[in-house]
Chimera marker file (.cmm) of the C-alpha trace (Angstrom):
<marker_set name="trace">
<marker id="1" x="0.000" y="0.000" z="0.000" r="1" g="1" b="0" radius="0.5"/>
<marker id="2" x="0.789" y="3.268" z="-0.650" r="1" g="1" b="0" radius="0.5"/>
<marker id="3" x="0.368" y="6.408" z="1.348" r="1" g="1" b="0" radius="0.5"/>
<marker id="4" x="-0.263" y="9.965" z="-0.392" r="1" g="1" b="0" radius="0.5"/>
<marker id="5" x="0.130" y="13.167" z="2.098" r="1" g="1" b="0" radius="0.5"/>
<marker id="6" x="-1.704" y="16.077" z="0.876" r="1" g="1" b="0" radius="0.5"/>
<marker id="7" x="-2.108" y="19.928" z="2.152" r="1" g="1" b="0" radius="0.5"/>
<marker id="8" x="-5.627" y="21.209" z="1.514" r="1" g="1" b="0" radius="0.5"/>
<marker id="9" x="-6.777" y="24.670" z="1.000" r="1" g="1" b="0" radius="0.5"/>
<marker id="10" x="-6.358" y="25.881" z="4.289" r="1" g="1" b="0" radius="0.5"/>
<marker id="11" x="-2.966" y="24.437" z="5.220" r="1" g="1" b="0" radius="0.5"/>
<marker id="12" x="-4.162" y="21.332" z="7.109" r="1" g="1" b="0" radius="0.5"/>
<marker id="13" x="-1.249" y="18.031" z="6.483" r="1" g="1" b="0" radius="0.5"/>
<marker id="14" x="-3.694" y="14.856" z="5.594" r="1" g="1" b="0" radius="0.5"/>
<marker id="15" x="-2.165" y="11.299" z="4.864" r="1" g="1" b="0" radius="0.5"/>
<marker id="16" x="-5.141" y="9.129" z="2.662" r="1" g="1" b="0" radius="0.5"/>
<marker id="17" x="-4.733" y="5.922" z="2.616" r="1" g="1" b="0" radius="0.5"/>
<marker id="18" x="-4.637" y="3.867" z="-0.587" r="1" g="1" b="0" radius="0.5"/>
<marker id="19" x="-4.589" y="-0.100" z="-2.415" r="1" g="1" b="0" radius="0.5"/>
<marker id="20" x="-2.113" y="-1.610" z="-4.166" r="1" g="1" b="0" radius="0.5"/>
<marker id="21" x="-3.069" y="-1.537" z="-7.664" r="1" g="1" b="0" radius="0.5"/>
<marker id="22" x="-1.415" y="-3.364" z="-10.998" r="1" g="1" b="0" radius="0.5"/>
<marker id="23" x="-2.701" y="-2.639" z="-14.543" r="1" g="1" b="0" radius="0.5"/>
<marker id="24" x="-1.066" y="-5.922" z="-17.090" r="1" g="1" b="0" radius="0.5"/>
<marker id="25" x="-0.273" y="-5.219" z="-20.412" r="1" g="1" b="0" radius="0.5"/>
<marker id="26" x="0.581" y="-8.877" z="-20.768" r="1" g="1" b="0" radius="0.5"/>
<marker id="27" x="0.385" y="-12.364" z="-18.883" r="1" g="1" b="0" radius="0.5"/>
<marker id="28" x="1.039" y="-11.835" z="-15.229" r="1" g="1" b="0" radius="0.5"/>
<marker id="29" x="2.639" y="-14.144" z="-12.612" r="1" g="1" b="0" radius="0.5"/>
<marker id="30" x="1.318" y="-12.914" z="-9.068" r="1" g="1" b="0" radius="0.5"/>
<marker id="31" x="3.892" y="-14.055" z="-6.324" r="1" g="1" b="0" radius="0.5"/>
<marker id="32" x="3.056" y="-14.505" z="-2.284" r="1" g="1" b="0" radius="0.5"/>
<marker id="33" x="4.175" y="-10.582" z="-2.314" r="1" g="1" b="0" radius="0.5"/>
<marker id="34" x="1.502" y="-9.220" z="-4.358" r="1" g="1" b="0" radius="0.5"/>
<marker id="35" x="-0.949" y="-10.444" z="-2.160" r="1" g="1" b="0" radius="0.5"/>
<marker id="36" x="-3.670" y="-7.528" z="-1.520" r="1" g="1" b="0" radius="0.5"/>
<marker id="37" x="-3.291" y="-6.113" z="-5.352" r="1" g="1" b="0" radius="0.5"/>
<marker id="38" x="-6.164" y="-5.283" z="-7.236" r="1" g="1" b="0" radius="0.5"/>
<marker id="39" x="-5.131" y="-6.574" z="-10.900" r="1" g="1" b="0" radius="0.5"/>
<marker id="40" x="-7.205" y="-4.143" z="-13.682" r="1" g="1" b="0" radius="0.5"/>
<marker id="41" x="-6.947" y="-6.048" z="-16.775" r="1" g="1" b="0" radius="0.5"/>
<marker id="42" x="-8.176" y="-3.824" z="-19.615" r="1" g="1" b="0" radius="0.5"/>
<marker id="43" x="-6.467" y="-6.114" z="-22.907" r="1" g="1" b="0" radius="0.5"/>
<marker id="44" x="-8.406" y="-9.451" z="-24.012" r="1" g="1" b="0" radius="0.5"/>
<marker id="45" x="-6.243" y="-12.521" z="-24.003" r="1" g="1" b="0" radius="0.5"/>
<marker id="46" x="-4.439" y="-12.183" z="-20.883" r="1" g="1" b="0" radius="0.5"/>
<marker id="47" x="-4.063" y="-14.414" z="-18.437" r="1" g="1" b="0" radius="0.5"/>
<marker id="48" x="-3.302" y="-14.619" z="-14.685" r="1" g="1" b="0" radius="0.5"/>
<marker id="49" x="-1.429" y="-16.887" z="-12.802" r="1" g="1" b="0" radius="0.5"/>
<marker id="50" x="-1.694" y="-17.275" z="-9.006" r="1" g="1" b="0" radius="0.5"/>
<marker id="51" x="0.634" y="-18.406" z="-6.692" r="1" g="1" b="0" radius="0.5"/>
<marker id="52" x="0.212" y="-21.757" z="-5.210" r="1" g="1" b="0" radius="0.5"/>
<marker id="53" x="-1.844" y="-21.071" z="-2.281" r="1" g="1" b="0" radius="0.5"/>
<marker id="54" x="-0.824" y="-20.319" z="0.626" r="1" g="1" b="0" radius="0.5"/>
<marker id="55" x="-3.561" y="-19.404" z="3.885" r="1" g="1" b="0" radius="0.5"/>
<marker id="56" x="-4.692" y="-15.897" z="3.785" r="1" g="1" b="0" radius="0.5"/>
<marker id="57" x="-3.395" y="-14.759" z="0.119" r="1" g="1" b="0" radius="0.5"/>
<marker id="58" x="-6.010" y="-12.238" z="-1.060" r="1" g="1" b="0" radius="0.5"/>
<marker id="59" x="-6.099" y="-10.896" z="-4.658" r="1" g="1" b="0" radius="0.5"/>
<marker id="60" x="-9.128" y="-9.051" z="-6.372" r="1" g="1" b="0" radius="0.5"/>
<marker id="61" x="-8.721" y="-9.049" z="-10.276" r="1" g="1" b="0" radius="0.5"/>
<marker id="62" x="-11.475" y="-6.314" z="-11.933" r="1" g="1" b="0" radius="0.5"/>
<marker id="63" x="-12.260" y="-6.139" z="-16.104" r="1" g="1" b="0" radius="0.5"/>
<marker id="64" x="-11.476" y="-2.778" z="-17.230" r="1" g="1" b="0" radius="0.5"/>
<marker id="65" x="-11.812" y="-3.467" z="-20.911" r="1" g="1" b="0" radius="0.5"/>
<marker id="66" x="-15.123" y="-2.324" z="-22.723" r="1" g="1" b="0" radius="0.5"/>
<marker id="67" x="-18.494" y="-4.543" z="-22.702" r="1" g="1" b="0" radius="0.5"/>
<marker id="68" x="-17.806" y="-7.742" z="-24.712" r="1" g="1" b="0" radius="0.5"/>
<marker id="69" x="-14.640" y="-7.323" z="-25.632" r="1" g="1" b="0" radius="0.5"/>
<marker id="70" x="-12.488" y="-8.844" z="-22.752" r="1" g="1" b="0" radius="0.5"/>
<marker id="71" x="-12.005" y="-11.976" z="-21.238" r="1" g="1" b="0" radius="0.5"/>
<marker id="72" x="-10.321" y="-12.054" z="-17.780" r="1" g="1" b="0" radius="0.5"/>
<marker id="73" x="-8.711" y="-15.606" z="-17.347" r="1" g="1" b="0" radius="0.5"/>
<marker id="74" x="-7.191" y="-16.385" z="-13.559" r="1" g="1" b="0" radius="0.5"/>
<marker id="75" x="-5.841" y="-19.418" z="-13.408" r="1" g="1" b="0" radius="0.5"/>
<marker id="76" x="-4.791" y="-21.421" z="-10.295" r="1" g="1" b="0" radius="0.5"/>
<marker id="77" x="-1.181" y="-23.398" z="-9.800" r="1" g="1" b="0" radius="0.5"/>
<marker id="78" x="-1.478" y="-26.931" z="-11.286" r="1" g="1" b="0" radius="0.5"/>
<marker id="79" x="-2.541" y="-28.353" z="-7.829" r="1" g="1" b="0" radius="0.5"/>
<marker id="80" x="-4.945" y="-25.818" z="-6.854" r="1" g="1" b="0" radius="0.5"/>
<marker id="81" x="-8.416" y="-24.955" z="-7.561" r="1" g="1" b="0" radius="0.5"/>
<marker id="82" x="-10.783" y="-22.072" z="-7.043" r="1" g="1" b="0" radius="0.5"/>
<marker id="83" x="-14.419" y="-22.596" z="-5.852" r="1" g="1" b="0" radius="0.5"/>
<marker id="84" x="-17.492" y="-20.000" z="-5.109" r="1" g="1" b="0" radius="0.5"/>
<marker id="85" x="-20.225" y="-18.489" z="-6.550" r="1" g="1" b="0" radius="0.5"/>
<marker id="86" x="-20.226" y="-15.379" z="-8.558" r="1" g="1" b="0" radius="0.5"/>
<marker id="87" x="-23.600" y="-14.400" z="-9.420" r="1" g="1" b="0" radius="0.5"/>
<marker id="88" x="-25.503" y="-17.100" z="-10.767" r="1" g="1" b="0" radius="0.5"/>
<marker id="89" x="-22.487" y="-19.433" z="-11.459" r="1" g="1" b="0" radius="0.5"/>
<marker id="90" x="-20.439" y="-21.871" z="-9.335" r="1" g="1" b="0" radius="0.5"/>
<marker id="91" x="-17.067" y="-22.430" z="-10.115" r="1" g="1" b="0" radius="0.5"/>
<marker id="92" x="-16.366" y="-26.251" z="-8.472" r="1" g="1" b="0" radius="0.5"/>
<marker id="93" x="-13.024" y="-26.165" z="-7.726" r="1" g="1" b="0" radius="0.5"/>
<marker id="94" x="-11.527" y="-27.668" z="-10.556" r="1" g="1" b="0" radius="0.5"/>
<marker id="95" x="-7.832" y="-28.446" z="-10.423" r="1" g="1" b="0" radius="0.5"/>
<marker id="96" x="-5.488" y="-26.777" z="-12.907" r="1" g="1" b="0" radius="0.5"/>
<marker id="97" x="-8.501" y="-24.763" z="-14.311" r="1" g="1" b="0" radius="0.5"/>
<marker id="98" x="-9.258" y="-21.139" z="-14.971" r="1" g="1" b="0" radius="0.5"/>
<marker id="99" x="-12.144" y="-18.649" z="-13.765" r="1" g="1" b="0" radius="0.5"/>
<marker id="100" x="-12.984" y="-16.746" z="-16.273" r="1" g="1" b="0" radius="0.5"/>
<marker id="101" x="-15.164" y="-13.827" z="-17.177" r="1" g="1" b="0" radius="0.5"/>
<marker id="102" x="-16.531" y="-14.876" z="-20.190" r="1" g="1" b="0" radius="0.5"/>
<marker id="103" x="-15.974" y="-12.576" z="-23.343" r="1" g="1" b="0" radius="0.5"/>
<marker id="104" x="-19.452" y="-12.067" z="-24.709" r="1" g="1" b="0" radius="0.5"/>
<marker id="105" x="-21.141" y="-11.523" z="-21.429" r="1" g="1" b="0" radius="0.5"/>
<marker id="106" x="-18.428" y="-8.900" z="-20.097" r="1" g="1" b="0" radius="0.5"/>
<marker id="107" x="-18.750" y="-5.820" z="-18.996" r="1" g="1" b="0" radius="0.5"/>
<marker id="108" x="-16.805" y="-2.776" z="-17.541" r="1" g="1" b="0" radius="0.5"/>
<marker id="109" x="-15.967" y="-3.325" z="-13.690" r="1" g="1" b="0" radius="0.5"/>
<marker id="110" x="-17.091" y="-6.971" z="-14.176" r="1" g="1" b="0" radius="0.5"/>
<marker id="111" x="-14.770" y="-8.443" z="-10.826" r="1" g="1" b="0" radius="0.5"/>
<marker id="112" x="-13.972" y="-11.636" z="-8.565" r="1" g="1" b="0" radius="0.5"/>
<marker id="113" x="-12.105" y="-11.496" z="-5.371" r="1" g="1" b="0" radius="0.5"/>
<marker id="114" x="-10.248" y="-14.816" z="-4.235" r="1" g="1" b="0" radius="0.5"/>
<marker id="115" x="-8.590" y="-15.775" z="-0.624" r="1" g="1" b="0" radius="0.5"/>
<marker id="116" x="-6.212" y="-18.577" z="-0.681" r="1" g="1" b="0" radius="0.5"/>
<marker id="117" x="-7.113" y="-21.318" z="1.811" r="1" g="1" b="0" radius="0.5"/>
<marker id="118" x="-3.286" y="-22.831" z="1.785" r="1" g="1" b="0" radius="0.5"/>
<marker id="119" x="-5.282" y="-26.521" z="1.081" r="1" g="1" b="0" radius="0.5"/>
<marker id="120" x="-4.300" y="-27.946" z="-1.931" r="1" g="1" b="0" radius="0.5"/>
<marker id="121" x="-7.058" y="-29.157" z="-3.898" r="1" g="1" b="0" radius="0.5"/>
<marker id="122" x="-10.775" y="-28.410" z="-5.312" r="1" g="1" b="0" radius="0.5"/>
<marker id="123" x="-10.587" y="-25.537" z="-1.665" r="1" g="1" b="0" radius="0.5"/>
<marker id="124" x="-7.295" y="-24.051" z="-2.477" r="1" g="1" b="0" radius="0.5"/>
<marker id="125" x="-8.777" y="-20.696" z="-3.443" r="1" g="1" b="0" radius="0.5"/>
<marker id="126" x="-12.401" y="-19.326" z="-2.069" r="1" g="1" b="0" radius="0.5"/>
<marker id="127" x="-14.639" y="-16.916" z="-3.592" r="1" g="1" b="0" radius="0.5"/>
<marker id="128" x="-15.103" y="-14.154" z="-1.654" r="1" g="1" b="0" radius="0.5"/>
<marker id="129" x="-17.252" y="-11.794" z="-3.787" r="1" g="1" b="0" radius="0.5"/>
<marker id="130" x="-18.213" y="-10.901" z="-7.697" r="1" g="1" b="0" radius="0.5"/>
<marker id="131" x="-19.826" y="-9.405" z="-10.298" r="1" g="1" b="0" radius="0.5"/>
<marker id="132" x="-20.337" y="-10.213" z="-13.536" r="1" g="1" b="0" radius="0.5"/>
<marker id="133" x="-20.674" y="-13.885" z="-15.385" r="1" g="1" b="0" radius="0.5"/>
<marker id="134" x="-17.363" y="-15.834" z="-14.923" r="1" g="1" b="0" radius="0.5"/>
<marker id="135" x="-17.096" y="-19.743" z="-15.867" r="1" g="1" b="0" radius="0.5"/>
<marker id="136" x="-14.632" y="-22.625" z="-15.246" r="1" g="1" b="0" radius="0.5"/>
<marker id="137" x="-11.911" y="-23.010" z="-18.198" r="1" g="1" b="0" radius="0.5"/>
<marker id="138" x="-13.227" y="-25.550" z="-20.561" r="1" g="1" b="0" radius="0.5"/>
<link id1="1" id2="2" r="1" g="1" b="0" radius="0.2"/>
<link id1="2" id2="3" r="1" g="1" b="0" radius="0.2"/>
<link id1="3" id2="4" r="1" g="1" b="0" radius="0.2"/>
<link id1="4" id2="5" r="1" g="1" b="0" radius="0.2"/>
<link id1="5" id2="6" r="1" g="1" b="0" radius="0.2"/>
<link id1="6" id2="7" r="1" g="1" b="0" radius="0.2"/>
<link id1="7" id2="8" r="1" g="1" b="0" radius="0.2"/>
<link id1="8" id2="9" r="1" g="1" b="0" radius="0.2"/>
<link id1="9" id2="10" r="1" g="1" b="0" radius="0.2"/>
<link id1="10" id2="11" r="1" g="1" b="0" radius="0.2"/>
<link id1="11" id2="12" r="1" g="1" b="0" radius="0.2"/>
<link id1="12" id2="13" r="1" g="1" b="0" radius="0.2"/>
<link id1="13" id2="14" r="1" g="1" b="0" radius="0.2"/>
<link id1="14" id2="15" r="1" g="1" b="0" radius="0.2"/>
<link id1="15" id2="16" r="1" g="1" b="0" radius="0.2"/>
<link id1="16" id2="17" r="1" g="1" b="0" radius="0.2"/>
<link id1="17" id2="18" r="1" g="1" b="0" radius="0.2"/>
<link id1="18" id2="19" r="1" g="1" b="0" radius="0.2"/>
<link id1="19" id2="20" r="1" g="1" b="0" radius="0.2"/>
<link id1="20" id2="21" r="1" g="1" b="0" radius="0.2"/>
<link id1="21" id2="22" r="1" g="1" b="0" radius="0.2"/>
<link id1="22" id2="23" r="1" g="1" b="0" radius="0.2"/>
<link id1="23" id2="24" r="1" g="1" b="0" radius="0.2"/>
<link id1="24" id2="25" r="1" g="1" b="0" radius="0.2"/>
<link id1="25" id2="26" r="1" g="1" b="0" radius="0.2"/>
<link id1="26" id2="27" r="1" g="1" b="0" radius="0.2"/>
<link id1="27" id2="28" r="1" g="1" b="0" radius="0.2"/>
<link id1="28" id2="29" r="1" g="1" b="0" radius="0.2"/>
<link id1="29" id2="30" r="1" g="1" b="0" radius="0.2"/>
<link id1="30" id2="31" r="1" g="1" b="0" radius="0.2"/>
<link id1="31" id2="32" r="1" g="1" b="0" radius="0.2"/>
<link id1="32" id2="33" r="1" g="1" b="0" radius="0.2"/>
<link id1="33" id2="34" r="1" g="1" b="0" radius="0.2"/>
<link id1="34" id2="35" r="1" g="1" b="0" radius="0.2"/>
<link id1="35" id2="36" r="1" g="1" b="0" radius="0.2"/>
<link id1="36" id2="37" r="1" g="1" b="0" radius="0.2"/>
<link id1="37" id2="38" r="1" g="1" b="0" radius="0.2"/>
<link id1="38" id2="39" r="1" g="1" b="0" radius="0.2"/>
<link id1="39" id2="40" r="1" g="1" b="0" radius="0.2"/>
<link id1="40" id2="41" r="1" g="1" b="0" radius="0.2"/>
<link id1="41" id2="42" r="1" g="1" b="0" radius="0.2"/>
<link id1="42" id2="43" r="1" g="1" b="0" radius="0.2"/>
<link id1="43" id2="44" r="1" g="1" b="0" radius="0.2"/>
<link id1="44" id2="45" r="1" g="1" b="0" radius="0.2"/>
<link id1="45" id2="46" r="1" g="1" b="0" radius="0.2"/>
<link id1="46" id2="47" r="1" g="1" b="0" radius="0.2"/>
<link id1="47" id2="48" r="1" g="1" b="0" radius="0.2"/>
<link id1="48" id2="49" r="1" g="1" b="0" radius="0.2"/>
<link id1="49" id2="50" r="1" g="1" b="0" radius="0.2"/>
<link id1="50" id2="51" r="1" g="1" b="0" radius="0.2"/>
<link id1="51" id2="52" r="1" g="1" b="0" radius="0.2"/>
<link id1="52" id2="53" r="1" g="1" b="0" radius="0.2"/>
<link id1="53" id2="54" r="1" g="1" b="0" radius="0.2"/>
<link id1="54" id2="55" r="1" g="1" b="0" radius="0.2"/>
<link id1="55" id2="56" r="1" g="1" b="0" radius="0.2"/>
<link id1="56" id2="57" r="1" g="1" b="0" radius="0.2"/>
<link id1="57" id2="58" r="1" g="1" b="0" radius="0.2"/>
<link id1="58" id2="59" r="1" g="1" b="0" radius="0.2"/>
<link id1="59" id2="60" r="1" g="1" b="0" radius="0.2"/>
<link id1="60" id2="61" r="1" g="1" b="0" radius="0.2"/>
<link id1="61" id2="62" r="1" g="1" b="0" radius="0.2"/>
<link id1="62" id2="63" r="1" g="1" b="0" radius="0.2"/>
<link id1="63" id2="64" r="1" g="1" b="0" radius="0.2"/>
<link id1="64" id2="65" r="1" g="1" b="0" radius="0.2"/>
<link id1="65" id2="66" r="1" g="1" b="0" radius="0.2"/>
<link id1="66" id2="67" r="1" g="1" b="0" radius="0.2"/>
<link id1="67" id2="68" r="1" g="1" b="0" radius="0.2"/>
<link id1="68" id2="69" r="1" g="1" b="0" radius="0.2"/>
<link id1="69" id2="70" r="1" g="1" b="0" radius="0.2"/>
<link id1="70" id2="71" r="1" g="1" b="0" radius="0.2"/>
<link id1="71" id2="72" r="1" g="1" b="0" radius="0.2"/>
<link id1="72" id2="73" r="1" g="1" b="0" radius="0.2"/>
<link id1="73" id2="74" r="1" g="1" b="0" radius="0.2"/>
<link id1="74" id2="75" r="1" g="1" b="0" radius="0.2"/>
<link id1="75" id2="76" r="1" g="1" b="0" radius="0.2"/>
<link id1="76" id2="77" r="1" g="1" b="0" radius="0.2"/>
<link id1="77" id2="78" r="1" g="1" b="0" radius="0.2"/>
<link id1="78" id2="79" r="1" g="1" b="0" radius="0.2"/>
<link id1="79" id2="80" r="1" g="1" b="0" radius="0.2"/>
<link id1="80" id2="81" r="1" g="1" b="0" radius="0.2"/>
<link id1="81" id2="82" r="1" g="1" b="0" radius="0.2"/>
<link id1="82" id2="83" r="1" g="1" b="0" radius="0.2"/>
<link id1="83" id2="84" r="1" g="1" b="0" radius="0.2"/>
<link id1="84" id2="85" r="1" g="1" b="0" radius="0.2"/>
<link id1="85" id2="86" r="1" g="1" b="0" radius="0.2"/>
<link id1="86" id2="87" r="1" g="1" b="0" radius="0.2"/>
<link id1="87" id2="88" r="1" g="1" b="0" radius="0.2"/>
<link id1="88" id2="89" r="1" g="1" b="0" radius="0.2"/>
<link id1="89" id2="90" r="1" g="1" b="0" radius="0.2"/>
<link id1="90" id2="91" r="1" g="1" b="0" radius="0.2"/>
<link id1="91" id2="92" r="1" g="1" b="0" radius="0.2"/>
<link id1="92" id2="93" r="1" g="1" b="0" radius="0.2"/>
<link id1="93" id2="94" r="1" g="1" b="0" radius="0.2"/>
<link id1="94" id2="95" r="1" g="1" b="0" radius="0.2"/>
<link id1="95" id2="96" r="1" g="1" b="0" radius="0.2"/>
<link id1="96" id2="97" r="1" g="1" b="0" radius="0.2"/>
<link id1="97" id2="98" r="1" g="1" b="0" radius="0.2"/>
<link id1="98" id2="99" r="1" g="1" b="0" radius="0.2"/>
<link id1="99" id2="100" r="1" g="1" b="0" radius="0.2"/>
<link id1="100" id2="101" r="1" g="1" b="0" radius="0.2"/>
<link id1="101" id2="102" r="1" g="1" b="0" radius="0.2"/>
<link id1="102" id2="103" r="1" g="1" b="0" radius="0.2"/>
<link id1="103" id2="104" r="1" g="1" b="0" radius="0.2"/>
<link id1="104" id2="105" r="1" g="1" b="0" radius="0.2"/>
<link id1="105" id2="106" r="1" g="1" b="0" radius="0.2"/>
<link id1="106" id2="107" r="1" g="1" b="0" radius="0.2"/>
<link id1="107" id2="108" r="1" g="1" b="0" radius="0.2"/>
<link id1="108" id2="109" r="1" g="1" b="0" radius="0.2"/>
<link id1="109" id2="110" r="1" g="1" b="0" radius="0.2"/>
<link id1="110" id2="111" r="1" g="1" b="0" radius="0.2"/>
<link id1="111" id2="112" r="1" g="1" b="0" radius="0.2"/>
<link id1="112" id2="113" r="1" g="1" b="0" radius="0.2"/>
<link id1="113" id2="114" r="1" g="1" b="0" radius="0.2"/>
<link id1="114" id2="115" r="1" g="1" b="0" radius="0.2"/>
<link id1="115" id2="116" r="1" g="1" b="0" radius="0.2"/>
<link id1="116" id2="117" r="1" g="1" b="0" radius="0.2"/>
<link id1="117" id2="118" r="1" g="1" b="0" radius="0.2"/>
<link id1="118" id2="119" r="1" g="1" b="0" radius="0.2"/>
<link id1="119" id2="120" r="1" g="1" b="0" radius="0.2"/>
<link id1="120" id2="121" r="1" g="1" b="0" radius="0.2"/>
<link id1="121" id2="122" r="1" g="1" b="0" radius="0.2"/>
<link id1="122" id2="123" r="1" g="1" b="0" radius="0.2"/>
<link id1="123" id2="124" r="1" g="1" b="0" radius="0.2"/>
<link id1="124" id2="125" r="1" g="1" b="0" radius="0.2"/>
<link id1="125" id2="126" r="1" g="1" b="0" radius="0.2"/>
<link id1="126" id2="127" r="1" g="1" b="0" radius="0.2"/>
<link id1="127" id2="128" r="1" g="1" b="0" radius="0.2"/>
<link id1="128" id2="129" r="1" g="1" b="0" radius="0.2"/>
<link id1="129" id2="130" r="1" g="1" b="0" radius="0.2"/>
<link id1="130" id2="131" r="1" g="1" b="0" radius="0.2"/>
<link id1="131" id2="132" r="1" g="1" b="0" radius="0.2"/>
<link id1="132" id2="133" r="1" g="1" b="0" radius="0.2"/>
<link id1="133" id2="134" r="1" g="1" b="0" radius="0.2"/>
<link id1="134" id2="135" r="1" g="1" b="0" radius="0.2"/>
<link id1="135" id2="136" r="1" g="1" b="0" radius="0.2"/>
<link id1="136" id2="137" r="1" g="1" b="0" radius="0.2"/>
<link id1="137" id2="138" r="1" g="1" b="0" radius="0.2"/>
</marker_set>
C-alpha cells in the first residue's frame, strides 16, 4: 500500500490511505508478495497466474476493458483450484482450471475477489465476492 500526504486549502497536512493496484499489459505471474493487489486487466487474451496457495493470500482481479470485448482468465497453480459463486455461477473447484469472465457476457468493472485457503485441492482458493458472469476453463 501506498500512502499519499496532501495539504488542503487551508494548510491542514492529511495522509489518505490507498490499495495496491497493478494494470497488465501482458500475462502476469502474481507471487506470495503481491498479495492484496487489485489486478485491472483492460487487454483481451491475458491471463493470470496465481501463486500456489498459501492461507490468507487475497487478490481481487477487476475487467477494465469495454463490454464484450475482454475476457479475464485467472488461473490457479497446477494443484490448486478455485471454488465459489459469482452471481448465478459456481465455479467447483476444478484443479489446474481457470475462472474466467466470459468474453461475450463482459462488462466494464465486471470483478472476482479470491482468498487462498493454503489446502491444496478443489478448496485451495475461495470466492469471496463478484460481479459479472465468470465460468470454469473448458
Amino acid at each position: 500500500m501506498n500512502n499519499i500526504t496532501y495539504t488542503d486549502s487551508k494548510g491542514n497536512v492529511g495522509v489518505l490511505n490507498t490499495i495496491a493496484v497493478q494494470e497488465i499489459t501482458d500475462n502476469l505471474t502474481l507471487t506470495v508478495h503481491d498479495s492484496g493487489k487489485n489486478v485491472l486487466v483492460g487487454i483481451d487474451g491475458k491471463s493470470i497466474t496465481l501463486p500456489p496457495t498459501m492461507k490468507g493470500l487475497k487478490f481481487t482481479f477487476i475487467n477494465i476493458g469495454d463490454a464484450g470485448n475482454n475476457i479475464v482468465k485467472v488461473s490457479p497453480a497446477a494443484t490448486d483450484g478455485i471454488s465459489g459463486t459469482v452471481g448465478a455461477v459456481t465455479l467447483d473447484g476444478t484443479i489446474n482450471k481457470s475462472a474466467q469472465n466470459t468474453k461475450g457476457t463482459s462488462k466494464t468493472g465486471d470483478n472476482i475477489t479470491i482468498i487462498g485457503t493454503g489446502v491444496k485441492g478443489p478448496k485451495a482458493w475461495i470466492v469471496v465476492t463478484g460481479t459479472g458472469v465468470w465460468a470454469k476453463e473448458a
